[in-house]
mmCIF file as gemmi writes it, N, C-alpha and C atoms, coordinates in Angstrom:
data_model
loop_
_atom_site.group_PDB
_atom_site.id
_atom_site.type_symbol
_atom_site.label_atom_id
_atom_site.label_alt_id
_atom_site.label_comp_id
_atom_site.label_asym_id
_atom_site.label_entity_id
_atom_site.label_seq_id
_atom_site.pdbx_PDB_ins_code
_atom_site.Cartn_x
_atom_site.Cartn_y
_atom_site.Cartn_z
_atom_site.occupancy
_atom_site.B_iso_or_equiv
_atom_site.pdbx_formal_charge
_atom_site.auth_seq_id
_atom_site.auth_asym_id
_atom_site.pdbx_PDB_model_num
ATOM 1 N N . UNK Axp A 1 ? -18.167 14.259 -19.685 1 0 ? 1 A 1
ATOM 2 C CA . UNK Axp A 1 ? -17.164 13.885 -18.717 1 0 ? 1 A 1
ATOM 3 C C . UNK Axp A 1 ? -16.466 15.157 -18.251 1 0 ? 1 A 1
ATOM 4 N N . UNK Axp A 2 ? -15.791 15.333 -16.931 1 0 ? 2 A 1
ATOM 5 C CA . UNK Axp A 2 ? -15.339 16.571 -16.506 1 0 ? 2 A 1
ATOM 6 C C . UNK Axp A 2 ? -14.294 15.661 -15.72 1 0 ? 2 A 1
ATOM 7 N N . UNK Axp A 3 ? -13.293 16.481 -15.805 1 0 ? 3 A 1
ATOM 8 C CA . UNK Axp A 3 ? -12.063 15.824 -15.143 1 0 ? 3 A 1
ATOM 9 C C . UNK Axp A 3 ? -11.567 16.917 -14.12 1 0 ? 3 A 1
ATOM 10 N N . UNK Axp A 4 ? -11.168 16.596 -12.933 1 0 ? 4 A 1
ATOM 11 C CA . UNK Axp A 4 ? -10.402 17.661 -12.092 1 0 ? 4 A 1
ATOM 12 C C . UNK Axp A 4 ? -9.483 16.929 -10.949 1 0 ? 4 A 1
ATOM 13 N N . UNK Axp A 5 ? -8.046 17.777 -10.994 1 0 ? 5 A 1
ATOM 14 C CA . UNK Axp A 5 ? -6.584 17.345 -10.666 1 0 ? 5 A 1
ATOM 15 C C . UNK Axp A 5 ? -7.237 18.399 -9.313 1 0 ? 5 A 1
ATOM 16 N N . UNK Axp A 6 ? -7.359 17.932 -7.974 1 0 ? 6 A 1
ATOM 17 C CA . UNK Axp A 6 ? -7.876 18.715 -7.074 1 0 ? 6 A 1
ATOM 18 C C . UNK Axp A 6 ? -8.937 19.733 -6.887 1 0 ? 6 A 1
ATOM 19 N N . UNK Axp A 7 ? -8.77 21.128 -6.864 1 0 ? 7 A 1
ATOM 20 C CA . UNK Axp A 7 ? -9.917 21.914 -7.962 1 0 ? 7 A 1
ATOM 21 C C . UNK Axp A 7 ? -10.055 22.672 -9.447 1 0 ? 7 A 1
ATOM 22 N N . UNK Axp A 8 ? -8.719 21.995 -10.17 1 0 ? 8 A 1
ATOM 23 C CA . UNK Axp A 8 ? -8.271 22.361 -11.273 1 0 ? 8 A 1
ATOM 24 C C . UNK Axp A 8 ? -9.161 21.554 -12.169 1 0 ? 8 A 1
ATOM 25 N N . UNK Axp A 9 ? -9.738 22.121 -13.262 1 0 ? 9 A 1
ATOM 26 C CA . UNK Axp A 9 ? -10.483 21.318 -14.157 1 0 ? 9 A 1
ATOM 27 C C . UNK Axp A 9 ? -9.556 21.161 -15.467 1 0 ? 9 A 1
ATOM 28 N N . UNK Axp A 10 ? -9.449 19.935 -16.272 1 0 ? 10 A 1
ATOM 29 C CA . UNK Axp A 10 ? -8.521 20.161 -16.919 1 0 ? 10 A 1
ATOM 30 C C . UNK Axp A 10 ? -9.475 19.805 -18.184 1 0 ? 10 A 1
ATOM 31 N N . UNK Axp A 11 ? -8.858 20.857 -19.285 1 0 ? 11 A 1
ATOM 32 C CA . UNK Axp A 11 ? -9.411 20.993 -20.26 1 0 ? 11 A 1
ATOM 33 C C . UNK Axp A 11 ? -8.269 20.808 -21.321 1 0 ? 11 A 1
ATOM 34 N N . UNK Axp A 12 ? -8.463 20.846 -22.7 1 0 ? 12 A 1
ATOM 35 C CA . UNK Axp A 12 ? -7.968 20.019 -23.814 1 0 ? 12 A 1
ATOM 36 C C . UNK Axp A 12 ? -6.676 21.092 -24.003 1 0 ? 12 A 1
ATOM 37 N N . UNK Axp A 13 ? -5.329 20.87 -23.642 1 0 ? 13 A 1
ATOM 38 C CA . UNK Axp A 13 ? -4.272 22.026 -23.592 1 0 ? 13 A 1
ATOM 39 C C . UNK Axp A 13 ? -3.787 22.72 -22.198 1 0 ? 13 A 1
ATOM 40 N N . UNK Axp A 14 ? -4.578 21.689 -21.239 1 0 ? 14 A 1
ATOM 41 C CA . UNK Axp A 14 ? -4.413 22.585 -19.954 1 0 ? 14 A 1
ATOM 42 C C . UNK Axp A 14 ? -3.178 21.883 -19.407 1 0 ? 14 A 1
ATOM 43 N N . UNK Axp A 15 ? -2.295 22.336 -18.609 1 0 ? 15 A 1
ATOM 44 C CA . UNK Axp A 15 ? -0.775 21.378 -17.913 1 0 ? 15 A 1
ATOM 45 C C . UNK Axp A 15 ? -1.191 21.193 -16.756 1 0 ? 15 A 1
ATOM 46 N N . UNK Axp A 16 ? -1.098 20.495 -16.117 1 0 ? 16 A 1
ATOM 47 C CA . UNK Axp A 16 ? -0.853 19.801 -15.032 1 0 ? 16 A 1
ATOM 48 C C . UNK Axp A 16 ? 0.409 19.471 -14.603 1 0 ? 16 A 1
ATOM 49 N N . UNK Axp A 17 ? 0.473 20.541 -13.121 1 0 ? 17 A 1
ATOM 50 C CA . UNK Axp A 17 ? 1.765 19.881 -12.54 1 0 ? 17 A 1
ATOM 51 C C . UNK Axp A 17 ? 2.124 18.711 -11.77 1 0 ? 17 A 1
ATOM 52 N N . UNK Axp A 18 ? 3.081 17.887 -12.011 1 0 ? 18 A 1
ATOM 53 C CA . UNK Axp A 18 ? 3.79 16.344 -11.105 1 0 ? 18 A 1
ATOM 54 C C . UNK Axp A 18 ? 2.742 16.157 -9.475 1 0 ? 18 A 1
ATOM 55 N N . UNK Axp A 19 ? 3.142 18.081 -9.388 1 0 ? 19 A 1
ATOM 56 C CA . UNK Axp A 19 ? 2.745 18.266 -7.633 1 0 ? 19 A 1
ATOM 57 C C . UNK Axp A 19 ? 1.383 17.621 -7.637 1 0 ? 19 A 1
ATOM 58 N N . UNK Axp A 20 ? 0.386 18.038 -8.82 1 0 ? 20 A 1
ATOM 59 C CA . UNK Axp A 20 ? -0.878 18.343 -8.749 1 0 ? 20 A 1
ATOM 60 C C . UNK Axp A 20 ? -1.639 16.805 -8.921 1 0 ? 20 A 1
ATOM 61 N N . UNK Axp A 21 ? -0.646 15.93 -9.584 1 0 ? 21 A 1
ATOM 62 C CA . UNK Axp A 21 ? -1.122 14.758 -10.124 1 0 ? 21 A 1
ATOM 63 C C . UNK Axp A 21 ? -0.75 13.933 -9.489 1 0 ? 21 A 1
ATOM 64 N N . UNK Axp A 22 ? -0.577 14.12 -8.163 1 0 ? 22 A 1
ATOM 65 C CA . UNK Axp A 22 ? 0.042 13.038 -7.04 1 0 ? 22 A 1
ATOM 66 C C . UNK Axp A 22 ? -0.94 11.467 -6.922 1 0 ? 22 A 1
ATOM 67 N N . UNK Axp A 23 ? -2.084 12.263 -6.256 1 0 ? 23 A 1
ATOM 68 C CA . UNK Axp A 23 ? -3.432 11.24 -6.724 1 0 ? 23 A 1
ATOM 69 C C . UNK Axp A 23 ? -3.769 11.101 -8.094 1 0 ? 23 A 1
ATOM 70 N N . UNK Axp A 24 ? -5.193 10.277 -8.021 1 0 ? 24 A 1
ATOM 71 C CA . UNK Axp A 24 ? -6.016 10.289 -9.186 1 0 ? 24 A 1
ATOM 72 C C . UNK Axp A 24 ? -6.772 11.475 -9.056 1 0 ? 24 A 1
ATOM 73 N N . UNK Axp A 25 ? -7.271 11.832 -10.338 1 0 ? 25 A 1
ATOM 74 C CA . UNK Axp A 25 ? -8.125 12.813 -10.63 1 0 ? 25 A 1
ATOM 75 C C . UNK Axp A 25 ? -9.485 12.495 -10.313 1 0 ? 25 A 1
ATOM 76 N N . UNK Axp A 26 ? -10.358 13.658 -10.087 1 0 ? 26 A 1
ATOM 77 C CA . UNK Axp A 26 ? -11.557 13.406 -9.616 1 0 ? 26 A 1
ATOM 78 C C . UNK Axp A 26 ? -12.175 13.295 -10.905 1 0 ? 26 A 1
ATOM 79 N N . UNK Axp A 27 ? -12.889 12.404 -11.675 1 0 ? 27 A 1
ATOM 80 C CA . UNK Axp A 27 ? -13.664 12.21 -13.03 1 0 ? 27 A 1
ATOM 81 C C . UNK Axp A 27 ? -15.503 11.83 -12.521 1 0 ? 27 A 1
ATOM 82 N N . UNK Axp A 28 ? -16.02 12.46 -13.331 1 0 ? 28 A 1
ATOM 83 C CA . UNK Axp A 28 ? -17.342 12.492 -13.194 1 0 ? 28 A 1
ATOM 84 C C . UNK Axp A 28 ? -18.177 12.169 -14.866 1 0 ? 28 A 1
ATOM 85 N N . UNK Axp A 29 ? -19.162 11.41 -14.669 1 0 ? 29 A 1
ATOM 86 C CA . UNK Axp A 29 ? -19.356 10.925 -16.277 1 0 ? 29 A 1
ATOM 87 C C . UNK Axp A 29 ? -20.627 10.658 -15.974 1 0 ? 29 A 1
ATOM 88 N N . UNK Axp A 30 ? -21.49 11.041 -17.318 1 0 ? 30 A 1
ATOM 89 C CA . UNK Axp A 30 ? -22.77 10.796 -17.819 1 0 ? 30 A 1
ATOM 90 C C . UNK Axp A 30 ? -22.804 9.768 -18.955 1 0 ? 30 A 1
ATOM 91 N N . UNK Axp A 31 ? -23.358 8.695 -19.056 1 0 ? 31 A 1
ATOM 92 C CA . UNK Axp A 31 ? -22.946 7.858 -20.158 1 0 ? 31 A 1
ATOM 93 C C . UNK Axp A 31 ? -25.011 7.165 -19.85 1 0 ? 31 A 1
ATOM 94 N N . UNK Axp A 32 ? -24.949 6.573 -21.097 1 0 ? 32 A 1
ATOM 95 C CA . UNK Axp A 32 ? -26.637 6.075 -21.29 1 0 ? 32 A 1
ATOM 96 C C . UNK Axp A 32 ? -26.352 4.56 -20.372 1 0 ? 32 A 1
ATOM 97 N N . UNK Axp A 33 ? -28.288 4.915 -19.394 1 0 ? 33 A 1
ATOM 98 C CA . UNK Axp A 33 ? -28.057 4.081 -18.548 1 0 ? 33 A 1
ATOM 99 C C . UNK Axp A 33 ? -28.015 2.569 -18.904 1 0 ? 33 A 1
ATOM 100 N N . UNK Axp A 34 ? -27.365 1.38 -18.285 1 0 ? 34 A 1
ATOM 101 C CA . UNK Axp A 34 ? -27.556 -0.021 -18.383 1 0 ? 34 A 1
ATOM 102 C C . UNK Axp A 34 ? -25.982 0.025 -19.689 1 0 ? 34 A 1
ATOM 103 N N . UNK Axp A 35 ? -25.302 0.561 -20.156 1 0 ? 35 A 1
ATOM 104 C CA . UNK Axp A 35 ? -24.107 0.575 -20.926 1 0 ? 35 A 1
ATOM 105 C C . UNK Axp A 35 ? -22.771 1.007 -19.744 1 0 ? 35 A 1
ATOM 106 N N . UNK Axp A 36 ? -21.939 -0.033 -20.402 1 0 ? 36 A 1
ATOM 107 C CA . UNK Axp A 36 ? -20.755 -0.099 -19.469 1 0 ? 36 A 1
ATOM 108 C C . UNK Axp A 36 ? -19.334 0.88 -20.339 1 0 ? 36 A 1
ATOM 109 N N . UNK Axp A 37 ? -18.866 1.531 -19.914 1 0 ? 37 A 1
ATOM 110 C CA . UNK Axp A 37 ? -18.031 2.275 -20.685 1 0 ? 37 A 1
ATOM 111 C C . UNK Axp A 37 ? -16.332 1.821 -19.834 1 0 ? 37 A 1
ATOM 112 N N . UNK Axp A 38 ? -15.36 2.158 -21.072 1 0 ? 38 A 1
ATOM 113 C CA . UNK Axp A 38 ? -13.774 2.21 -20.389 1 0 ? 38 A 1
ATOM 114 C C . UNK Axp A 38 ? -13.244 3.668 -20.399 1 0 ? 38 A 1
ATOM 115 N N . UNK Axp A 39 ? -12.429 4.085 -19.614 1 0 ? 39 A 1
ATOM 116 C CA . UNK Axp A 39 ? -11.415 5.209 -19.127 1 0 ? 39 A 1
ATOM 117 C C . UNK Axp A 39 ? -10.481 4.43 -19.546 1 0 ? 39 A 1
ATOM 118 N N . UNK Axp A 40 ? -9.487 5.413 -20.401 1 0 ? 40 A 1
ATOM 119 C CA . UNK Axp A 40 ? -8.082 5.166 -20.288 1 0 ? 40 A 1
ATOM 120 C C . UNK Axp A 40 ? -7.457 6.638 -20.788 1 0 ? 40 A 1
ATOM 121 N N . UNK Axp A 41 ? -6.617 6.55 -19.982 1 0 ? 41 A 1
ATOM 122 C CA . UNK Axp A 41 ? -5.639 8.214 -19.686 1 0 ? 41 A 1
ATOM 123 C C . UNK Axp A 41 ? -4.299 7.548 -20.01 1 0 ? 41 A 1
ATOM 124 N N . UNK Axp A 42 ? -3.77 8.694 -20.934 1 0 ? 42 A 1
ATOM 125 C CA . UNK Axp A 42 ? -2.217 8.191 -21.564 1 0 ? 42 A 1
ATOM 126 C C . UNK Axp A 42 ? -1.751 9.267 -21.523 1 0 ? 42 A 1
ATOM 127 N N . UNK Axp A 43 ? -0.564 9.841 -21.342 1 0 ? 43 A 1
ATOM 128 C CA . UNK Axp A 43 ? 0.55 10.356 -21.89 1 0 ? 43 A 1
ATOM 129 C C . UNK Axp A 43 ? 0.704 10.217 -22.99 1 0 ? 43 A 1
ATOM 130 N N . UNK Axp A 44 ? 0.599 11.352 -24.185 1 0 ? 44 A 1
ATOM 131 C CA . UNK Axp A 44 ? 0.956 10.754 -25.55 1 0 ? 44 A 1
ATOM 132 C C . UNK Axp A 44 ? 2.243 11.146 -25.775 1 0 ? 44 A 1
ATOM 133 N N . UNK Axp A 45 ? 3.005 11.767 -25.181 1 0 ? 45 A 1
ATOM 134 C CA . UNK Axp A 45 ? 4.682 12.386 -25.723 1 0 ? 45 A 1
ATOM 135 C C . UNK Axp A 45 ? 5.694 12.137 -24.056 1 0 ? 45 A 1
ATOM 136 N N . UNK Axp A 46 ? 5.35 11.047 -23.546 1 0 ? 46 A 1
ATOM 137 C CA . UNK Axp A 46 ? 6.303 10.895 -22.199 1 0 ? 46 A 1
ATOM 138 C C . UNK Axp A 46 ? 7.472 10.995 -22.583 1 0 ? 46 A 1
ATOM 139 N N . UNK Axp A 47 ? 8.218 11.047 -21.799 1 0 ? 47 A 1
ATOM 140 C CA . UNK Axp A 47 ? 8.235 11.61 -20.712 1 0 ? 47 A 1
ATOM 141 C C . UNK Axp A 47 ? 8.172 13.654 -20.511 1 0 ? 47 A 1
ATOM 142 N N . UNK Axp A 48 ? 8.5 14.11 -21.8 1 0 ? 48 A 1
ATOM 143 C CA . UNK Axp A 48 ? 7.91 15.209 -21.649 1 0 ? 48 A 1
ATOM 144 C C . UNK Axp A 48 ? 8.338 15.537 -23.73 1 0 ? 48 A 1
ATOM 145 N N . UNK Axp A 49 ? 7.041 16.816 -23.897 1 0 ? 49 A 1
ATOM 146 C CA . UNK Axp A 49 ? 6.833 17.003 -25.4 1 0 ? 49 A 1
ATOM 147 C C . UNK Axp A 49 ? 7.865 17.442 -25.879 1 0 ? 49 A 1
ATOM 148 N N . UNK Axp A 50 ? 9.442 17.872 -25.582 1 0 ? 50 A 1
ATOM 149 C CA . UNK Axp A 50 ? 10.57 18.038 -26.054 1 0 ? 50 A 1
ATOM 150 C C . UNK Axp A 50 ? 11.27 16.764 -26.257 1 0 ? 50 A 1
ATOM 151 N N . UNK Axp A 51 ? 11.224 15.471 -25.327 1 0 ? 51 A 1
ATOM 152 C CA . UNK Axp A 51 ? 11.943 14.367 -25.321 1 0 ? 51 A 1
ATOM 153 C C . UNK Axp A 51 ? 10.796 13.116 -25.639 1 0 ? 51 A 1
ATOM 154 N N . UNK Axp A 52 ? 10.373 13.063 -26.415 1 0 ? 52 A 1
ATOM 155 C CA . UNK Axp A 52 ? 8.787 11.704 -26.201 1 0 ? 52 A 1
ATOM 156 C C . UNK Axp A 52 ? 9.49 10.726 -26.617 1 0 ? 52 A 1
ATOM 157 N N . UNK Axp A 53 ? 10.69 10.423 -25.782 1 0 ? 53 A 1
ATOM 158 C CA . UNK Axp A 53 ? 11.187 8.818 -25.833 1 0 ? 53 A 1
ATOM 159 C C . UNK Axp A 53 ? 10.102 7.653 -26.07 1 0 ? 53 A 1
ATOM 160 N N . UNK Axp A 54 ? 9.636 7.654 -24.792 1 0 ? 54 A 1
ATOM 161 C CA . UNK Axp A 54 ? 8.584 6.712 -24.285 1 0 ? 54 A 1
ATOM 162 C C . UNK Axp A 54 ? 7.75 6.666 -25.063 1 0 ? 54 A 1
ATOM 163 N N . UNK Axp A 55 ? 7.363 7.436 -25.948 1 0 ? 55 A 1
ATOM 164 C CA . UNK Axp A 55 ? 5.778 7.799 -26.781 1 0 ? 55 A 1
ATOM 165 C C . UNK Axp A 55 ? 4.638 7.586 -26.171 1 0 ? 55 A 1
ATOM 166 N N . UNK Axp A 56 ? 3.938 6.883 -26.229 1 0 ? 56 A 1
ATOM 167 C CA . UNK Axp A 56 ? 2.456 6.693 -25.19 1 0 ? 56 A 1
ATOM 168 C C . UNK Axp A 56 ? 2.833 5.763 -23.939 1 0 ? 56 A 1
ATOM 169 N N . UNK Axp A 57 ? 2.611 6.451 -22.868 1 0 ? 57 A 1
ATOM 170 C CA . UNK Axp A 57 ? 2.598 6.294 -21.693 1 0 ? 57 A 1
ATOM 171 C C . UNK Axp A 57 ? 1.206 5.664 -20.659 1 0 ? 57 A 1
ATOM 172 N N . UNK Axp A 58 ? 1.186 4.662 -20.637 1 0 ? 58 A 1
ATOM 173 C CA . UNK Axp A 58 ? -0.552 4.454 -20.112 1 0 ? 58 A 1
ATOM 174 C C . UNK Axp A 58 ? -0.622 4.371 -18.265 1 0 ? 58 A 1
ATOM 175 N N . UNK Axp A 59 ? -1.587 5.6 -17.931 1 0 ? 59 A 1
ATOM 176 C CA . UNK Axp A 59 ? -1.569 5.837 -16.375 1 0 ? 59 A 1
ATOM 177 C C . UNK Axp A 59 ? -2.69 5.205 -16.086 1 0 ? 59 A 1
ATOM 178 N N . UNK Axp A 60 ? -3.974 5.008 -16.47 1 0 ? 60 A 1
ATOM 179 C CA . UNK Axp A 60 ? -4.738 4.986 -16.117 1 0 ? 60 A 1
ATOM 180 C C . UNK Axp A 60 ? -6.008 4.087 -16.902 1 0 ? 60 A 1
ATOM 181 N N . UNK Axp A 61 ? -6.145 2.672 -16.545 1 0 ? 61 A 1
ATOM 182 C CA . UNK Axp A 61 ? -7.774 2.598 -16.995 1 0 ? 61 A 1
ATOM 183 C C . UNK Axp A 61 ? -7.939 1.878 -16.216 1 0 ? 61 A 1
ATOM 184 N N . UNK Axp A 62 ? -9.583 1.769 -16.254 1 0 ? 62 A 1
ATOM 185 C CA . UNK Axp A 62 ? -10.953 1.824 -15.723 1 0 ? 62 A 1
ATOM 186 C C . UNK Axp A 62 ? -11.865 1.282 -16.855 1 0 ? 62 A 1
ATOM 187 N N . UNK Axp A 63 ? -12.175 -0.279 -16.323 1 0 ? 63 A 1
ATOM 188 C CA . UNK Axp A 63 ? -13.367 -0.595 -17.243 1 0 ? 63 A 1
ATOM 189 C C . UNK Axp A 63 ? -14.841 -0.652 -16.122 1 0 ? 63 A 1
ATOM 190 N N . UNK Axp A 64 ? -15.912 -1.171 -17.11 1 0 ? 64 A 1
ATOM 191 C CA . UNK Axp A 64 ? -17.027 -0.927 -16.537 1 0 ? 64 A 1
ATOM 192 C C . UNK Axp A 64 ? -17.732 -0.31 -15.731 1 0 ? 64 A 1
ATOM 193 N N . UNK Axp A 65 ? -17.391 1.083 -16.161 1 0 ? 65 A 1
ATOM 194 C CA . UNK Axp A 65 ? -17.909 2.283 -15.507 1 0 ? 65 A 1
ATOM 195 C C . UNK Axp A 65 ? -19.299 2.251 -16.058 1 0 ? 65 A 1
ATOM 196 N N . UNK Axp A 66 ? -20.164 2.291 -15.164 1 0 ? 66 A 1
ATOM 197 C CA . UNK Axp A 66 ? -21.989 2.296 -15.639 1 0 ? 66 A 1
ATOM 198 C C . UNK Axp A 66 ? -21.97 3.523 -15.967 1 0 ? 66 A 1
ATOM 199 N N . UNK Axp A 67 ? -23.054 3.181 -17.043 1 0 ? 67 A 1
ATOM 200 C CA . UNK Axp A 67 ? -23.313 4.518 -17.634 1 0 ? 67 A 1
ATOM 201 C C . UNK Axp A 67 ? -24.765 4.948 -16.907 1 0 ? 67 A 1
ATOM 202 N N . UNK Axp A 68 ? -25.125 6.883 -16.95 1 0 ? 68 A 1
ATOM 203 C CA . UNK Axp A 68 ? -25.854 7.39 -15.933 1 0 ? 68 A 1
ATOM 204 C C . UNK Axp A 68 ? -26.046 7.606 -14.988 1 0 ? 68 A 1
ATOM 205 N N . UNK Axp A 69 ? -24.206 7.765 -14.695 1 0 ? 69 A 1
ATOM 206 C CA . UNK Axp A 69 ? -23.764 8.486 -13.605 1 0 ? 69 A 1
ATOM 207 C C . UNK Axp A 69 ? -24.244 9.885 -13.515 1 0 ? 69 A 1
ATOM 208 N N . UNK Axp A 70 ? -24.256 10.043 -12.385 1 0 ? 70 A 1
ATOM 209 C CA . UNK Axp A 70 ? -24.833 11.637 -12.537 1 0 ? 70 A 1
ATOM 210 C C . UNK Axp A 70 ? -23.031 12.581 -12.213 1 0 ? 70 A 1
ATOM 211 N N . UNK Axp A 71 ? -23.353 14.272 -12.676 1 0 ? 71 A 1
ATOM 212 C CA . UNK Axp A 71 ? -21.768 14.531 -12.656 1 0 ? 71 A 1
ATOM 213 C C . UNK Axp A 71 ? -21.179 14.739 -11.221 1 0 ? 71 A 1
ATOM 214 N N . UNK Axp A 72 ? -22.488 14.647 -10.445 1 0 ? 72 A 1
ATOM 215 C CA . UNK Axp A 72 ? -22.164 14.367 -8.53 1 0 ? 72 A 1
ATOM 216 C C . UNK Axp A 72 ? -21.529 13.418 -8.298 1 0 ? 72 A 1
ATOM 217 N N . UNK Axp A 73 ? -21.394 12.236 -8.693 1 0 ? 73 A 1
ATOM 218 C CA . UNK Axp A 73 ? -20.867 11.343 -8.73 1 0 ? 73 A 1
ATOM 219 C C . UNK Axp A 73 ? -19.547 10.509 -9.389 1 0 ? 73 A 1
ATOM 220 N N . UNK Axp A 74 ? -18.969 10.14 -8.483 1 0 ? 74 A 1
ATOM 221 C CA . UNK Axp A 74 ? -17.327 9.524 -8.488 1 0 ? 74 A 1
ATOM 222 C C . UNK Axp A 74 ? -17.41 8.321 -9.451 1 0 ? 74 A 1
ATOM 223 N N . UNK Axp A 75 ? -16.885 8.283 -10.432 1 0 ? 75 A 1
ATOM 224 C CA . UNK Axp A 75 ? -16.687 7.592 -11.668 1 0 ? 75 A 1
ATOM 225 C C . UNK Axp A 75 ? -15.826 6.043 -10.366 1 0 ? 75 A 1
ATOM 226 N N . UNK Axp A 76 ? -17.222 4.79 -10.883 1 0 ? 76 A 1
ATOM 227 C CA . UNK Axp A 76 ? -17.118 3.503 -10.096 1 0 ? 76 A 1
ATOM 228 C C . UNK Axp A 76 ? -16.865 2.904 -11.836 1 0 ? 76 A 1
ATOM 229 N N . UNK Axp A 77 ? -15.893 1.849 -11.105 1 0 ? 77 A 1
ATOM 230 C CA . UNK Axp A 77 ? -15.535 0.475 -12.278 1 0 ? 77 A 1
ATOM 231 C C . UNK Axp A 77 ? -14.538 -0.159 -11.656 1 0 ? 77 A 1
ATOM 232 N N . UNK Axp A 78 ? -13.692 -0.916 -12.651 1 0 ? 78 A 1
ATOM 233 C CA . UNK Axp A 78 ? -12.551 -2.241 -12.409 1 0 ? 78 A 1
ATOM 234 C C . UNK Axp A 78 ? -11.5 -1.308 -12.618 1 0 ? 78 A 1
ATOM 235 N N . UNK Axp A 79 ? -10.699 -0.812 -11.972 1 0 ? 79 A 1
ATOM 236 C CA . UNK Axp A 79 ? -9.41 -0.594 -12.481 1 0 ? 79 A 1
ATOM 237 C C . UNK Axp A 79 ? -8.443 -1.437 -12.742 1 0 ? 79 A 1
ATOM 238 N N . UNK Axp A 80 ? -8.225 -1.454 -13.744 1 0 ? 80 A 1
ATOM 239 C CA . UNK Axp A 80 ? -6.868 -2.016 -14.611 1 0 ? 80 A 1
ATOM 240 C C . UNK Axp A 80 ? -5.534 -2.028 -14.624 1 0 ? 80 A 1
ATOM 241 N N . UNK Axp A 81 ? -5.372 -0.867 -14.512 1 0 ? 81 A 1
ATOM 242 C CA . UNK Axp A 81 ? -3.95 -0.331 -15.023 1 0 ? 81 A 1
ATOM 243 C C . UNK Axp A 81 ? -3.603 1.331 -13.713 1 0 ? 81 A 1
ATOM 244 N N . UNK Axp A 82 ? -3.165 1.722 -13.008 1 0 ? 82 A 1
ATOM 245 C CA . UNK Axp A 82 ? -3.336 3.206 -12.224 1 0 ? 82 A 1
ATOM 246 C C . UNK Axp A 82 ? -1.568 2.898 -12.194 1 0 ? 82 A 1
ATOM 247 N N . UNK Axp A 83 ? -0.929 3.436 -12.663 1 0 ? 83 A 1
ATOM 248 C CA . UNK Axp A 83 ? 0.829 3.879 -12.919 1 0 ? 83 A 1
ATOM 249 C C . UNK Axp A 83 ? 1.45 5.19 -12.114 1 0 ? 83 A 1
ATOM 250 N N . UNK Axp A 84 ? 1.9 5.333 -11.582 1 0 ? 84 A 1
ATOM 251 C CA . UNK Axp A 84 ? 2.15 6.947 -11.287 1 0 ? 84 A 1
ATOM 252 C C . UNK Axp A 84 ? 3.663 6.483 -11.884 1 0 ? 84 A 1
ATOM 253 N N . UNK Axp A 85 ? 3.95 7.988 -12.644 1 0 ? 85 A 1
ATOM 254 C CA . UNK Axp A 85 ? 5.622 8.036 -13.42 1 0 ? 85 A 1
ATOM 255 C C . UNK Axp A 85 ? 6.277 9.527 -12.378 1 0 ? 85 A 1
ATOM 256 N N . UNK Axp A 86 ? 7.27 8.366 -11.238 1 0 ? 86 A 1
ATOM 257 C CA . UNK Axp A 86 ? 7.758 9.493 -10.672 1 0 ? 86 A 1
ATOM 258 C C . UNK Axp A 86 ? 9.255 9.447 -11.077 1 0 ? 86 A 1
């Protein structure tokens, strides 16, 4: 899976700014074909890692994303849940 906030790729420790996360992220996924997979994107320390009132924050899922997507391709399913915390 490869995730990118415009042309920012975000990797495990990377920040993302408010500005940057206006939309959804562009996600791209390889998963084995004929298997249905879920996305879900959380906030684990909302509202920010000095104050994690909120504790887990849920922005984002996505069920039945087919698996054998190629990484050209725009991660398709049911969205569930898409939150923006402004």
């Amino acid at each position: 899976m490869s995730v990118y906030f415009g042309s920012k790729h975000v990797t495990n420790g990377c920040d993302i700014k408010p500005s940057m996360a206006i939309n959804p992220p562009k996600i791209t996924f390889t998963g084995h074909p004929g298997e249905l997979y879920t996305l879900v994107m959380t906030d684990p320390d909302a509202p920010s890692p000095s104050e994690p009132s909120m504790r887990e924050w849920v922005h984002w899922i996505v069920c039945d994303i087919p698996g054998g997507q190629t990484l050209s391709e725009r991660i398709s399913g049911k969205t569930l849940v898409s939150k923006r915390n402004h």
